[in-house]
N, C-alpha and C positions, 0 to 999 in steps of 0.2 A: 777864511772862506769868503768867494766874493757872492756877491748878488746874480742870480741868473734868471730868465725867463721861467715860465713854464712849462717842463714838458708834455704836463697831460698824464704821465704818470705817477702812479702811490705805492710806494713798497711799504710792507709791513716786515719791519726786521726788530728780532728778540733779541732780549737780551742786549740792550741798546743803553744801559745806563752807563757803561762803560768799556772801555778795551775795544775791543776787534769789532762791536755792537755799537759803539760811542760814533767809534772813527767809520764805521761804513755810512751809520743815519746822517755825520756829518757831510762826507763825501758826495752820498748821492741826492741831500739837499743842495749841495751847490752846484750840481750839475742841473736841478730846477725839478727836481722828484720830490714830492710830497711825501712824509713819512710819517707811520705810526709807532712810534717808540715803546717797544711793553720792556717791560724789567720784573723784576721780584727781589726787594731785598731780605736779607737775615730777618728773621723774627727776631724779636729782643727774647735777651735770653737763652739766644741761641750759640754763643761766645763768638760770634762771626761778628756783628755789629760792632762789636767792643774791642777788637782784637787791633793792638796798635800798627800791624805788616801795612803796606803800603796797597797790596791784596785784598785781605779783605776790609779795608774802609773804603778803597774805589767798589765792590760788590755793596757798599751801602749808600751808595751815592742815588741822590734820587733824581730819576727819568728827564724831572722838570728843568734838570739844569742846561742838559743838552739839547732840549727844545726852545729852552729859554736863547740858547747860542746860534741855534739855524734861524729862528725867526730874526735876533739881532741882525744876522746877513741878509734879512730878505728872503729868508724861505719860509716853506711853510709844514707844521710838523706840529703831531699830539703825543701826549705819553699819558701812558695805561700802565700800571702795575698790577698785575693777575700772576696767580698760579699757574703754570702750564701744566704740571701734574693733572689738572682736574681738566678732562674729557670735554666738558663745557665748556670751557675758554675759547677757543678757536672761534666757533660760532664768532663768540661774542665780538672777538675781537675783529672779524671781520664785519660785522653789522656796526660796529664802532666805525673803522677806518672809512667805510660805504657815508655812515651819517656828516663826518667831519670832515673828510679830504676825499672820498670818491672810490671806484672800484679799484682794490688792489689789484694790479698787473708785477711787482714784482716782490717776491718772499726772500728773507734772508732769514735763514733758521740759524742761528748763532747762538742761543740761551744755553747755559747745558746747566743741569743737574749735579755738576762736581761733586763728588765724595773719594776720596780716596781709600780704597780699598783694597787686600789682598788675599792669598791663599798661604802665606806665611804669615811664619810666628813677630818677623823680624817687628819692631815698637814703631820703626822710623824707614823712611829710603837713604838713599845716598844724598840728599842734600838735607836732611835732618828734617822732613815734613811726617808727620804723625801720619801713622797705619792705622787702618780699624780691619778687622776680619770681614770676609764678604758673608752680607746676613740677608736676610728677607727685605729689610727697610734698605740697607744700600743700593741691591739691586734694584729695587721698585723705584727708588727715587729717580734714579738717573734713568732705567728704561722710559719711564715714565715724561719725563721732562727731554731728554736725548732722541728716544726713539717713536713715543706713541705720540708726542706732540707734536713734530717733524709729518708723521705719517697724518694725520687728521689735518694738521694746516695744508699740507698737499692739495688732498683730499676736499678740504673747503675751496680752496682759489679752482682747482679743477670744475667743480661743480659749479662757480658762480659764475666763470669763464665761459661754459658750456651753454648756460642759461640766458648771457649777455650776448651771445654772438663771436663775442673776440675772436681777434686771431693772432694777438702776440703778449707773451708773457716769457717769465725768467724765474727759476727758482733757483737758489745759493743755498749748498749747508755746510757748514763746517763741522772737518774731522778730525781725528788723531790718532796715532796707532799703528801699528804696522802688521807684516806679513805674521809676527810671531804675538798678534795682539798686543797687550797693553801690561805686562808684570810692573806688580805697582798700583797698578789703578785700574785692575779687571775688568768690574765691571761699567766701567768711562769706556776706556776702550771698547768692549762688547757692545753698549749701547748704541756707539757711535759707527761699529760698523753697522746696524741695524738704520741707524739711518742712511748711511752710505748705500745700502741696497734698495730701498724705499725711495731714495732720489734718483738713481740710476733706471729705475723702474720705473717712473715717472717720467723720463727723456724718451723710454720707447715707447711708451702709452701715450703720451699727452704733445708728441711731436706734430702728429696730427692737426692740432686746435693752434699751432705757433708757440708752442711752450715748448722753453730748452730748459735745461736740469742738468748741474754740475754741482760738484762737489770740490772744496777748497781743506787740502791740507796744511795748513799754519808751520813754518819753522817755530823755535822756539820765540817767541813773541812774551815781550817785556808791558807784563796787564800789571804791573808790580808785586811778581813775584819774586823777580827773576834778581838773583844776587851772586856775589862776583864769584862765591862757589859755581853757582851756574854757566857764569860766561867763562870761566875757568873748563869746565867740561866741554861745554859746544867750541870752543877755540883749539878743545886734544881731538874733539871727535871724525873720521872719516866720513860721516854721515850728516850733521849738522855743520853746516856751512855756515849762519849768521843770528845771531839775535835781533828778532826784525821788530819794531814799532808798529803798533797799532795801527796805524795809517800806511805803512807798506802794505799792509797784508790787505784793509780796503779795499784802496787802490786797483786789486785784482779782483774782486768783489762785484767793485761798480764796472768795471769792464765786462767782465760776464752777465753782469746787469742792462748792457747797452746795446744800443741796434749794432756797433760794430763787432759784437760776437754772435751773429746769427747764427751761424755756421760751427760753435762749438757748443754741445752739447753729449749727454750721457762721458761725462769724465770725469774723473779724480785727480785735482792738478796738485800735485806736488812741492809746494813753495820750500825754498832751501835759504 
């Protein structure tokens, strides 16, 4: 990442300690955007922190190290570890981003909730990842952290938007799922079209004020889960074209993040 000016503007993107959250904070620091880094890892005890997969020990990587890496290049960038579950967060995080790096103009809602969930019995999916039945706590986590935190971070950059005067901004969220939902990971999926309509809604609301609003659906993208069962599958499949990097998927990100996407908005783009 090299060194770049600044542009005046501060994205706050979730979910930033790693993966598709690592590689956007890094990206659009180098294009000279200020970033607020939030994450959330495993609670101890929660067999996530501990768990030897390549997966979840990047989900316990902490915030500071990707901050620690844009500043190294000259940029500039804070990380916050919060809950997004919790209603309150949002606020906060934007009175944080305002106090340290200035008003957010662009959102990357990328954090998610993951739980793997289903409405069968089966113990495991096709690549050997443990099931759990869809319960009260599944659903709520991931709506919670997928759908109502998406929905309130909106909902804050609009209001302080509104209140500053502005007249340009950019929200990104990433999806997953398709037309027959999410078998597997219900309510992932469900969540995620939930925010899907929430950001879509937001391009014909807030088109008004200079805010565009699109939606990014990821191919299969190697956050280290992905193993060679997996790239075995997406290499037979008609419909998965590529196992992309972290920084491919960005890449598109920070594009819809920039003055030369003025003109695309209210969309659900498709990465293959």
């Amino acid at each position: 990442m090299r060194e770049t000016s600044s542009t005046g503007h501060v994205a706050l993107v979730t979910g930033a300690n790693q993966g598709i959250g690592a590689a956007t904070a890094r990206a659009l620091a180098a294009r000279g955007v200020a970033v607020l880094c939030t994450y959330l890892r495993p609670p101890p005890g929660s067999g996530e922190g501990d768990a030897p997969d390549p997966y979840h020990a990047a989900r316990s990587t902490d915030g500071a190290e990707v901050v620690a890496e844009i500043r190294r290049a000259g940029g500039r960038a804070e990380a916050f570890e919060a809950d997004l579950g919790d209603p309150a967060v949002p606020e906060r995080l934007f009175d944080l981003a305002e106090h340290r790096l200035g008003p957010v103009d662009i959102l990357v809602n990328n954090a998610s909730g993951w739980i793997q969930d289903t409405f069968t019995p089966d113990p495991a999916d096709r690549f050997d990842r443990p099931l759990r039945p869809v319960t009260a706590e599944t659903w709520s986590r991931q709506f919670s952290v997928d759908a109502m935190a998406p929905a309130l971070l909106i909902g804050e950059l609009a209001r302080r938007h509104r209140a500053r005067g502005a007249d340009w901004g950019r929200i990104v969220g990433l999806t997953s799922g398709g037309e027959l939902g999410f078998p597997g990971e219900v309510s992932y999926g469900a969540a995620k079209a939930a925010q899907t309509d929430y950001t879509l809604s937001a391009a014909a609301e807030l088109a008004g004020l200079g805010i565009t609003a699109n939606v990014v659906r990821p191919p299969v993208t190697d956050t280290g889960w992905v193993t060679d069962e997996v790239r075995r599958f997406v290499a037979a499949s008609p419909t998965h074209f590529h196992v992309a990097d972290p920084a491919e998927v960005a890449r598109t990100i920070v594009f819809l993040a920039s003055d030369e996407a003025a003109l695309i908005t209210g969309n659900v783009i498709t990465l293959r």
